[in-house]
C-alpha positions as CSV (number, residue, x, y, z in Angstrom):
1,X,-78.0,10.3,2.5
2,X,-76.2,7.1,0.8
3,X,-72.9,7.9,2.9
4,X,-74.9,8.8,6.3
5,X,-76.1,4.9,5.6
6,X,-72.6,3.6,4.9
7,X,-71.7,4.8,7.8
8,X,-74.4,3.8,9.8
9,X,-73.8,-0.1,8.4
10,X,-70.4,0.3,8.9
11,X,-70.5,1.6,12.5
12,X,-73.0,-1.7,13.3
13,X,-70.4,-4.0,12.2
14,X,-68.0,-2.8,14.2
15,X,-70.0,-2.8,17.2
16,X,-71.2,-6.3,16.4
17,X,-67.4,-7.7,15.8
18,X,-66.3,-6.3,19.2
19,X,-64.0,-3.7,17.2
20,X,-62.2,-0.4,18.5
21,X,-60.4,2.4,18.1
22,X,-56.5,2.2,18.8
23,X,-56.5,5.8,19.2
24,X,-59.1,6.9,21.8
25,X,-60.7,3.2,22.3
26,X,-64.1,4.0,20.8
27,X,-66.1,1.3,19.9
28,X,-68.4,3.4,16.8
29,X,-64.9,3.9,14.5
30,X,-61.7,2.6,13.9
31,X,-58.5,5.3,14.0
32,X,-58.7,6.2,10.2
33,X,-62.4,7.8,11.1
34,X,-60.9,9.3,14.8
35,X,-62.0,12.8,15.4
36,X,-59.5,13.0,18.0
37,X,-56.4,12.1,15.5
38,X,-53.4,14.5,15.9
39,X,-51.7,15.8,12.6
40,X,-47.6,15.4,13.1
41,X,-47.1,18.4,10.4
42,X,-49.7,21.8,11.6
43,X,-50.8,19.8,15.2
44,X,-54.7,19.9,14.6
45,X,-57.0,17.3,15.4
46,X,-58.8,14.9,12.7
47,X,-57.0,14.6,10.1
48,X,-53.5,13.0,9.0
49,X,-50.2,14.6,8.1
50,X,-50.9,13.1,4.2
51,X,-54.4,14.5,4.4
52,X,-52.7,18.2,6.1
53,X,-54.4,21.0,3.8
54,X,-50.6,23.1,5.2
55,X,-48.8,20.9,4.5
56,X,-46.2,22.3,1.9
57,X,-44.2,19.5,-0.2
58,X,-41.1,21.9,-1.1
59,X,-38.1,20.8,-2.7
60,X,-34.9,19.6,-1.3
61,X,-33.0,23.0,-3.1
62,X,-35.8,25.3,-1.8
63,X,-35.3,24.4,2.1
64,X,-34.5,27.4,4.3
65,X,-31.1,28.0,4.9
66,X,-30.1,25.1,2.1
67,X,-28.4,25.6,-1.1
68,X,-27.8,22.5,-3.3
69,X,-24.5,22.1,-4.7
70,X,-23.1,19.5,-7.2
71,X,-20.9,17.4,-5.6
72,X,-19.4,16.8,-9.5
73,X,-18.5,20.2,-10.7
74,X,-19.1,22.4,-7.8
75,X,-22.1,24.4,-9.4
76,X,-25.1,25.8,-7.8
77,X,-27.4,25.3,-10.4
78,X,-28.1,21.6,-10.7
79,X,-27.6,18.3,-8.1
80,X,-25.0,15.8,-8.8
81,X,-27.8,13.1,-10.7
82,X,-28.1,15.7,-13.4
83,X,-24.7,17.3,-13.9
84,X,-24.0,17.5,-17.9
85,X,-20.3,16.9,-16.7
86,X,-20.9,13.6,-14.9
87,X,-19.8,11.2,-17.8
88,X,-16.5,13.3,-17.5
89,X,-15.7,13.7,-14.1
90,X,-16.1,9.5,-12.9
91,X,-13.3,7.8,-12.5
92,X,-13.2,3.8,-14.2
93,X,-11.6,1.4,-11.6
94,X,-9.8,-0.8,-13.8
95,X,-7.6,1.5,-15.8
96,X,-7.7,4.9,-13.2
97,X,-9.2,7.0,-16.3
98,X,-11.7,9.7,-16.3
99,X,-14.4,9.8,-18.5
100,X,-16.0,6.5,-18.4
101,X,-16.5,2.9,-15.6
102,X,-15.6,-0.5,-15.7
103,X,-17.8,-2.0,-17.6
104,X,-16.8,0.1,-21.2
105,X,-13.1,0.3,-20.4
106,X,-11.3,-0.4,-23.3
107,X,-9.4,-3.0,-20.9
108,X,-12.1,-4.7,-20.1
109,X,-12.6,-8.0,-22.0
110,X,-16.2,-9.9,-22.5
111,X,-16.2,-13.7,-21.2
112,X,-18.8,-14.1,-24.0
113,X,-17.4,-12.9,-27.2
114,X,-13.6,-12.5,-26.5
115,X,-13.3,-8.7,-27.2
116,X,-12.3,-5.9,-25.5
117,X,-14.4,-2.7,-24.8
118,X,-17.4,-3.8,-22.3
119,X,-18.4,-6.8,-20.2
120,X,-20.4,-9.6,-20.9
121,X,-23.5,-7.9,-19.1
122,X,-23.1,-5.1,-21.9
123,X,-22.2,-7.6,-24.5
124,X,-24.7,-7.6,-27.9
125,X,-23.2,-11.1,-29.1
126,X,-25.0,-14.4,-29.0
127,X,-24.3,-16.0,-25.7
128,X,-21.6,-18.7,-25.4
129,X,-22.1,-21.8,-23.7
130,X,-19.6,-22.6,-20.6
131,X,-20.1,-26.1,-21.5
132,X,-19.3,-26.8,-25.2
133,X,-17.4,-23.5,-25.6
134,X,-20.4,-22.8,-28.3
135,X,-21.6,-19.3,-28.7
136,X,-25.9,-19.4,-29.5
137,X,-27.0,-21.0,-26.3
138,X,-26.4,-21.0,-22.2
139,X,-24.9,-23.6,-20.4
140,X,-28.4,-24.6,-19.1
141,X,-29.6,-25.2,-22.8
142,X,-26.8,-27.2,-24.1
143,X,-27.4,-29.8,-26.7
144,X,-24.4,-31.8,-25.9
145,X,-25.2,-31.7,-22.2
146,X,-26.5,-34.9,-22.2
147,X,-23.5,-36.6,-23.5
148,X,-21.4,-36.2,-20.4
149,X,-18.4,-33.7,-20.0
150,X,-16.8,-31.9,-23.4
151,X,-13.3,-31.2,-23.7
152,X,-12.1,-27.9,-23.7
153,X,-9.1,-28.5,-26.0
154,X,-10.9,-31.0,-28.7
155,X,-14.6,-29.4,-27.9
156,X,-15.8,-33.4,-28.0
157,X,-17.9,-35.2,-25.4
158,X,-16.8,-38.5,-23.9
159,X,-13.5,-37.7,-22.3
160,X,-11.5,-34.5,-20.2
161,X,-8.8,-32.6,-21.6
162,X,-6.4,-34.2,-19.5
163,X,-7.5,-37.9,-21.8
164,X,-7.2,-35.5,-24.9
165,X,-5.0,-36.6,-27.5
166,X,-4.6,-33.7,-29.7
167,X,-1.5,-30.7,-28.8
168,X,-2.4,-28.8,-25.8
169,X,-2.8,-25.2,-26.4
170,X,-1.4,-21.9,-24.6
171,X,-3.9,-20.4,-22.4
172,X,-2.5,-17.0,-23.0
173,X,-2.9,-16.9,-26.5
174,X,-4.9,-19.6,-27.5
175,X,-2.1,-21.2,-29.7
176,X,-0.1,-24.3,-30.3
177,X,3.2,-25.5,-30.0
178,X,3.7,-23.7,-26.2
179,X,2.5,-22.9,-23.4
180,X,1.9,-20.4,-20.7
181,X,5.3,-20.4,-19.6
182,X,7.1,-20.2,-22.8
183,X,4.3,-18.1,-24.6
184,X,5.3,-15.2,-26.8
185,X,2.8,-12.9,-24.9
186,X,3.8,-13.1,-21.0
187,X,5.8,-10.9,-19.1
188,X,8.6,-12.4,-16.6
189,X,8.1,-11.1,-13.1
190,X,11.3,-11.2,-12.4
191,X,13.6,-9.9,-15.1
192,X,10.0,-8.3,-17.0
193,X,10.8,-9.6,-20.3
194,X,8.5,-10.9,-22.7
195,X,8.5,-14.9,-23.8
196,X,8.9,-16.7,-20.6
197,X,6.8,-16.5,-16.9
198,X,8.7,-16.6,-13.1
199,X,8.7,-20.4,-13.2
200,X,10.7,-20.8,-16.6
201,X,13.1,-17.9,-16.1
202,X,16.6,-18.3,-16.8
203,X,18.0,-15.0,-15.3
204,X,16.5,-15.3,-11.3
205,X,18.8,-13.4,-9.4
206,X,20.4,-15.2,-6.0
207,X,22.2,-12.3,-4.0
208,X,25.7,-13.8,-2.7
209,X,28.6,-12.4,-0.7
210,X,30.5,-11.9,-4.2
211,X,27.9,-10.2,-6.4
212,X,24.5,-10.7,-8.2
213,X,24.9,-13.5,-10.5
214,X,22.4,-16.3,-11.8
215,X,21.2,-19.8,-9.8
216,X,23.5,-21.6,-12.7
217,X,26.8,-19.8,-12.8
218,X,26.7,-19.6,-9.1
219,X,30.0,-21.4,-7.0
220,X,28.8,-20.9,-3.5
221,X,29.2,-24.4,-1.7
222,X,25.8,-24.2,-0.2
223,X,24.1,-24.8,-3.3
224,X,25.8,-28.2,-4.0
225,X,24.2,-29.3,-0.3
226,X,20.9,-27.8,-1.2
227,X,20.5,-29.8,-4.4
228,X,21.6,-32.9,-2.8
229,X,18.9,-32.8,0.0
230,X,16.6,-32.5,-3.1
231,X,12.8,-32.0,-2.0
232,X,13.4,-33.4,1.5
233,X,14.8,-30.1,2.6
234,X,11.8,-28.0,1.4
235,X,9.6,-30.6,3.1
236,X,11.8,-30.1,6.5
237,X,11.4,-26.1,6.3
238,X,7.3,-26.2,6.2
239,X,7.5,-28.6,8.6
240,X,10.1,-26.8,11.1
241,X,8.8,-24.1,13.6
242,X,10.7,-20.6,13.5
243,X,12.7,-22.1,16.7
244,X,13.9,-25.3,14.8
245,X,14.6,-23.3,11.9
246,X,16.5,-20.9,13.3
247,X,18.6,-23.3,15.6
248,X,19.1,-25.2,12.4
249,X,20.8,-23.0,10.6
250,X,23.1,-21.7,13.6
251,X,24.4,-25.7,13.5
252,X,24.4,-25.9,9.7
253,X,26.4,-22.1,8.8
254,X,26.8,-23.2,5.2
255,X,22.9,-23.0,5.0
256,X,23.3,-19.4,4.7
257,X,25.5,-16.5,2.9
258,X,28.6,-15.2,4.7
259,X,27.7,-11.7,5.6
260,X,29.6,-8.9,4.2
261,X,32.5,-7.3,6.4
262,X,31.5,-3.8,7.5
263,X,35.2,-1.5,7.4
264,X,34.8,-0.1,10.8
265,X,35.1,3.9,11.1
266,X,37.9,5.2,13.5
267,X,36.8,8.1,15.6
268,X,39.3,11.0,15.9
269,X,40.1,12.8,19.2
270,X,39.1,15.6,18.7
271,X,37.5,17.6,21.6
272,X,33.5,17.5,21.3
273,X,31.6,20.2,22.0
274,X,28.0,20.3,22.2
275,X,25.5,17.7,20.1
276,X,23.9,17.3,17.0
277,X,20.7,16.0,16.2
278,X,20.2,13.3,13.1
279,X,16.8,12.7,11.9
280,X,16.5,9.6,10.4
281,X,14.1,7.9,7.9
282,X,14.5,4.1,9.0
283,X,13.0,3.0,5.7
284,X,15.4,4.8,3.8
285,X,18.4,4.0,5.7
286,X,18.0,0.6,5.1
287,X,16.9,0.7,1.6
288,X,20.8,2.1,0.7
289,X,22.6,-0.8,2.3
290,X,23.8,-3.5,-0.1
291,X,22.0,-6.6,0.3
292,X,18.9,-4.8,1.6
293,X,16.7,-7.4,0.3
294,X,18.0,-10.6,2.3
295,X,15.8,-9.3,5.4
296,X,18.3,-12.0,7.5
297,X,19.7,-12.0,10.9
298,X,23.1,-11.0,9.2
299,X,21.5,-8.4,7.4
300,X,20.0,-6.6,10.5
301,X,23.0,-6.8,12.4
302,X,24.8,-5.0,9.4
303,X,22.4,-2.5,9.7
304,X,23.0,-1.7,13.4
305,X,26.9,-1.9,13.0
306,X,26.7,0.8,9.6
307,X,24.2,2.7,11.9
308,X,26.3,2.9,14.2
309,X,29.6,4.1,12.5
310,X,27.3,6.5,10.4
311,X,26.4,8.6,13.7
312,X,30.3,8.5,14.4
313,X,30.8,9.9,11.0
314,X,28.7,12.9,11.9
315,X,29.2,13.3,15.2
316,X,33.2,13.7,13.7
317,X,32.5,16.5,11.3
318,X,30.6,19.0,13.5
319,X,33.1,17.8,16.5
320,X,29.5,17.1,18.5
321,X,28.2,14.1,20.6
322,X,25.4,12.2,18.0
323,X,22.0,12.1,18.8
324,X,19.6,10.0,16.0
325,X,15.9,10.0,16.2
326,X,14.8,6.6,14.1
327,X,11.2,7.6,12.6
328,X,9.9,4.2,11.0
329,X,6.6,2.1,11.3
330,X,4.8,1.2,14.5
331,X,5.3,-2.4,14.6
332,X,1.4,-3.1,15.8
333,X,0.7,-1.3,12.6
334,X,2.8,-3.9,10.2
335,X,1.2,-6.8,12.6
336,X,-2.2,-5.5,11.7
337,X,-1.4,-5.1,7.4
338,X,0.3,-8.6,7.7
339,X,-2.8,-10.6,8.9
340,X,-5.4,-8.7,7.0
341,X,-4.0,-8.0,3.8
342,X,-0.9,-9.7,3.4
343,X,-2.0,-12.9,0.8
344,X,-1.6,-16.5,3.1
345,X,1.3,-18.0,1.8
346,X,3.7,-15.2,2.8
347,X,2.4,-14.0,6.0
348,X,4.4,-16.7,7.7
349,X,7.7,-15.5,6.4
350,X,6.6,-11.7,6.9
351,X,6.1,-12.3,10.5
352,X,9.9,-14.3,10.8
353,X,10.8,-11.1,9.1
354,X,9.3,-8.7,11.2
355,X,10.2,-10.6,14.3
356,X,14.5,-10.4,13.7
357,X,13.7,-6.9,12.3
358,X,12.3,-5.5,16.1
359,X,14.6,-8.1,17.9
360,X,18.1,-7.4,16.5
361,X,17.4,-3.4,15.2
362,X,14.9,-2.0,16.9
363,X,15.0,-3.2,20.4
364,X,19.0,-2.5,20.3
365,X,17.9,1.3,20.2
366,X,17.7,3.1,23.9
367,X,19.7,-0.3,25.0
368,X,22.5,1.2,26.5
369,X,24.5,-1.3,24.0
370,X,25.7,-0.4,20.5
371,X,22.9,2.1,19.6
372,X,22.2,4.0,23.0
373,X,22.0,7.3,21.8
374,X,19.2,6.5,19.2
375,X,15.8,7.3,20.0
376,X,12.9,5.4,18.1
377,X,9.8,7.2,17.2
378,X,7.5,4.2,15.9
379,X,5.2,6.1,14.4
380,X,3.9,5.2,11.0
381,X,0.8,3.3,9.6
382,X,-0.1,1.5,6.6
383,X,-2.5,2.7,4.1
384,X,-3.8,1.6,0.6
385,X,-4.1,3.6,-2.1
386,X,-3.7,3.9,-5.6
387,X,-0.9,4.0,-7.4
388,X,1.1,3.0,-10.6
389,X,2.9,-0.3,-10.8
390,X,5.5,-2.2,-13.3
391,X,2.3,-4.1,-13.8
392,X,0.1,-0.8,-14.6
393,X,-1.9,0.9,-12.4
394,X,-3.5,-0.6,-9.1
395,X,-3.9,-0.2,-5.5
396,X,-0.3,-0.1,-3.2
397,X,0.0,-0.2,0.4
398,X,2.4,2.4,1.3
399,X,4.0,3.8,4.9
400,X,1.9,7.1,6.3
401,X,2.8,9.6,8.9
402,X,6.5,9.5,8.8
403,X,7.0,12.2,6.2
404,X,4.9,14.4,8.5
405,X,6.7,13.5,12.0
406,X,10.2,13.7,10.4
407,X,8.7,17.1,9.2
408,X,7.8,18.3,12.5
409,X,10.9,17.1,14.3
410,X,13.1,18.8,12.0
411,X,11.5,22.4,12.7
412,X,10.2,22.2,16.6
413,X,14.8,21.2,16.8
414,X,15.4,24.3,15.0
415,X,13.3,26.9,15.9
416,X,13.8,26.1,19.4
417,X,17.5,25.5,19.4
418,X,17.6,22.6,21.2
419,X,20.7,20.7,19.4
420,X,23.5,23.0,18.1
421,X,23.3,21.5,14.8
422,X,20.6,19.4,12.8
423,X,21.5,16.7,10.0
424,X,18.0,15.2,8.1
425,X,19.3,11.9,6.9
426,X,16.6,10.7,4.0
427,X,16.0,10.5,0.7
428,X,12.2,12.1,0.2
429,X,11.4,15.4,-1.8
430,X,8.5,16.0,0.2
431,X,10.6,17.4,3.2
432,X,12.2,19.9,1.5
433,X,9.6,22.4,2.2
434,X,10.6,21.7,5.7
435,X,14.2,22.4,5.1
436,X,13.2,25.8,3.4
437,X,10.6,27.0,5.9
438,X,13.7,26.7,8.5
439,X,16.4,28.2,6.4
440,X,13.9,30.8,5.7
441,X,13.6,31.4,9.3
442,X,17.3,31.7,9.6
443,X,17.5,34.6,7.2
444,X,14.8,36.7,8.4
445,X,14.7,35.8,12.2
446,X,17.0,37.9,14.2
447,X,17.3,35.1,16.9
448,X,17.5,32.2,14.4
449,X,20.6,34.5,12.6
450,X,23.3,32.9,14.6
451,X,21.9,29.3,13.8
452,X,23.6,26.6,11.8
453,X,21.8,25.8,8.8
454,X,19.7,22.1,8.6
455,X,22.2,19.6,7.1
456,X,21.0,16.9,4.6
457,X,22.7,13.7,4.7
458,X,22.6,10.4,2.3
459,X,24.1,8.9,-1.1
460,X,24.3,10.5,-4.0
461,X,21.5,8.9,-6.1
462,X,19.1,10.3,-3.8
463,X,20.2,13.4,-3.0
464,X,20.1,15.1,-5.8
465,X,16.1,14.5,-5.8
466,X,15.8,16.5,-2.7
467,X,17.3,19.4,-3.9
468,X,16.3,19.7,-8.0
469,X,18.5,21.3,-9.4
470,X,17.5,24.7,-9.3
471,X,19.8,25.8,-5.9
472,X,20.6,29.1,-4.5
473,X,24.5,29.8,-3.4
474,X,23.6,30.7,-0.2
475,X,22.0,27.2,0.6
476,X,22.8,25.2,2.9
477,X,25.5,23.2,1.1
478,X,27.9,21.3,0.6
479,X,26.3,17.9,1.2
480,X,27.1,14.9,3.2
481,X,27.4,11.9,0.9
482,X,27.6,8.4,2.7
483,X,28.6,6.5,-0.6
484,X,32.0,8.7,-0.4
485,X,34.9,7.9,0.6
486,X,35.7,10.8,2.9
487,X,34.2,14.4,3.4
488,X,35.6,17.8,3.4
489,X,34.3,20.3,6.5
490,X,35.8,23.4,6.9
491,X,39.5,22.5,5.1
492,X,39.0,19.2,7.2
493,X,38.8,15.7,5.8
494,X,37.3,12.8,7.4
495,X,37.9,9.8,5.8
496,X,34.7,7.5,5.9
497,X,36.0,3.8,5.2
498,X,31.9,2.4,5.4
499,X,30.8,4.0,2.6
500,X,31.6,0.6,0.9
501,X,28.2,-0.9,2.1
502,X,26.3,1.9,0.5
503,X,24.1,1.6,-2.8
């Protein structure tokens, strides 16, 4: 009787304030009391789905046709959230170790207390004031606040440490008597010794014409003009465009190094039947020329005419017309890592560097000039990833895709027989496999039989990792070395005068 009158008050105050129902427009309920409700779980009128008396609240693992599965271990028993292996299996983004994160890596040092082992959100230690370098109190509870700025050498209000008069100390180790640059504890970037930085190293490297020497012993004339000049030239060089600079130094040719003289290979005259194909890895090719790392106009130009004489080598020991297929990055692909994740200051002189690159190497390929019978396959991308560095371990960008094209190339020439001979000119393990599957082939393929085995050309630091030294005798040897001075095929010798300009 006391609800029927609840609702009976209830329904007169509705009908007095004007109220009604949203769900069938009523004007003696309101939608919570609506006969005519639809449930969204069994489809029965007036009630709610959290008011369903079928409704059945089941587990995620108990869902028809589901099976849970940790995503840590792989088990079936249990969901990622409570695997007893989970402490094990994460991975700590500092140090790249399994078994614990970043904020208890034994690298990771507290801003509050100094130490190393946790951060300073896990740290037990009294807090230390930013302020007064004080540990006991925060920065917004500093007793010596009021006094104006505190020196961090002295700790003493009233002046800055610039205004300090006492002996600076070494950042790095906290110290006196040095500082960062001549500190015990840093690491040179450079020559990666300990006791000096970049800025005060005594053994930077200049790369001239002669031979890797220091900036002090060095006798090339255009040092003398460049210390002359004195910071006016460095001033005119941010200030110049890419054009100026560039028309600059063809007026001033003492600006930069005379480029090395490339001994030019003579072609015999020999009758040439048939062609071979050369795969190339552009990367690689260019990291075995001496003076890789100048990245000039002189350097690139180099690197066409050894390119160049390289395909004649070849072409002159199978007595077959060259053909070279130049896997290397797409150069929208470099564009794209150089404005997004190249750092500011050196995106300028990546793009000059990228720009000769395409200009002077790979435009002159499918020219009809010095490189017409190279074809450019532009492939590769950019990825990041991690990887272990002379500074420990971190994330690298590295090239993707060419491995895998160079790959594919290699077999689809073979199998189908389209060149009479293939030579794979790199440097990377990872194609082996490649090489194998097709020797492989030519064993146990009665229409491969006749074939002549995949060739592998380069220096002899590198090839030797390709191989391992495990090798069968009926491989596909002997090898073609560009760092010798000639090569034996078939009681021939071809003598190979450029192997000068090879690492």
């Amino acid at each position: 009787m006391e609800g029927e009158g609840n609702r009976e008050k209830e329904t007169k105050v509705i009908k007095s304030r004007g109220l009604t129902c949203s769900n069938c427009s009523a004007t003696d309920h309101l939608r919570r009391d609506c006969p005519l409700v639809t449930c969204r779980a069994c489809g029965r009128l007036g009630h709610f789905k959290e008011d369903c008396p079928s409704e059945k609240k089941r587990a995620r693992a108990e869902e028809d046709g589901e099976v849970s599965v940790c995503r840590s271990c792989g088990s079936s028993r249990h969901v990622k959230a409570s695997c007893p292996l989970r402490s094990q299996s994460v991975e700590c983004f500092q140090c790249h170790q399994r078994g614990h994160m970043a904020p208890t890596c034994p690298l990771t040092r507290c801003f509050n207390c100094g130490s190393y082992g946790h951060s300073s959100q896990l740290c037990y230690s009294r807090p230390l004031c930013f302020h007064c370098s004080l540990a006991g109190h925060r920065s917004t509870d500093c007793p010596m606040k009021p006094k104006g700025r505190v020196c961090y050498r002295c700790k003493e209000p009233g002046h800055e440490m610039a205004e300090c008069t006492q002996t600076a100390l070494c950042h790095m180790c906290n110290q006196a008597g040095h500082l960062v640059a001549q500190c015990p504890e840093a690491v040179c970037n450079l020559c990666h010794e300990r006791g000096h930085t970049a800025s005060a190293c005594s053994k930077s490297r200049f790369i001239n014409y002669k031979a890797p020497h220091s900036i002090e012993s060095c006798e090339g004339p255009f040092l003398v003009k460049e210390h002359a000049d004195g910071s006016s030239a460095g001033e005119a060089s941010l200030n110049d465009s890419e054009g100026e600079h560039e028309k600059r130094c063809q007026l001033n040719p003492i600006s930069t190094p005379p480029s090395e003289v490339v001994p030019a290979f003579v072609s015999s005259n020999l009758k040439r039947d048939g062609r071979v194909a050369v795969i190339v890895d552009g990367g690689y090719f260019e990291r075995i020329l001496k003076g890789h790392d100048r990245r000039d106009e002189e350097q690139y130009k180099l690197t066409v005419e050894v390119l160049r004489y390289t395909l004649d080598f070849i072409g002159d020991i199978f007595q077959k017309d060259p053909v070279a297929y130049w896997f290397d990055t797409d150069p929208a692909a470099m564009t794209e890592y150089i404005e997004n994740s190249m750092p500011l200051p050196h995106r300028e002189k990546a793009f000059r560097e990228s720009h000769l690159r395409k200009r002077l190497l790979l435009d002159e390929m499918n020219s009809g000039r010095q490189l017409g019978n190279v074809v450019s396959r532009l492939i590769g991308r950019m990825k990041r990833q991690k990887g272990y560095t002379r500074d420990g371990p971190r994330h690298v960008w590295v090239q993707t895709g060419v491995d895998v094209a160079m790959a594919t190339c290699v077999i689809e020439i073979f199998l189908y027989r389209q060149f009479e001979q293939v030579v794979l000119l790199c440097g990377d393990a990872d194609l082996y496999p490649a090489i194998q599957y097709c020797h492989t082939q030519r064993r146990s393929s009665p229409v491969l039989e006749k074939s002549n085995p995949v060739r592998v050309c380069g220096t002899s630091k590198s090839i030797s990792k390709l191989y391992g030294k495990d090798q069968d005798l009926s491989d596909f040897l002997p090898r073609i070395l560009l760092d010798a001075p000639s090569h034996t095929e078939k009681e021939r010798e071809i003598v190979f005068p450029t192997y000068s300009v090879f690492l």
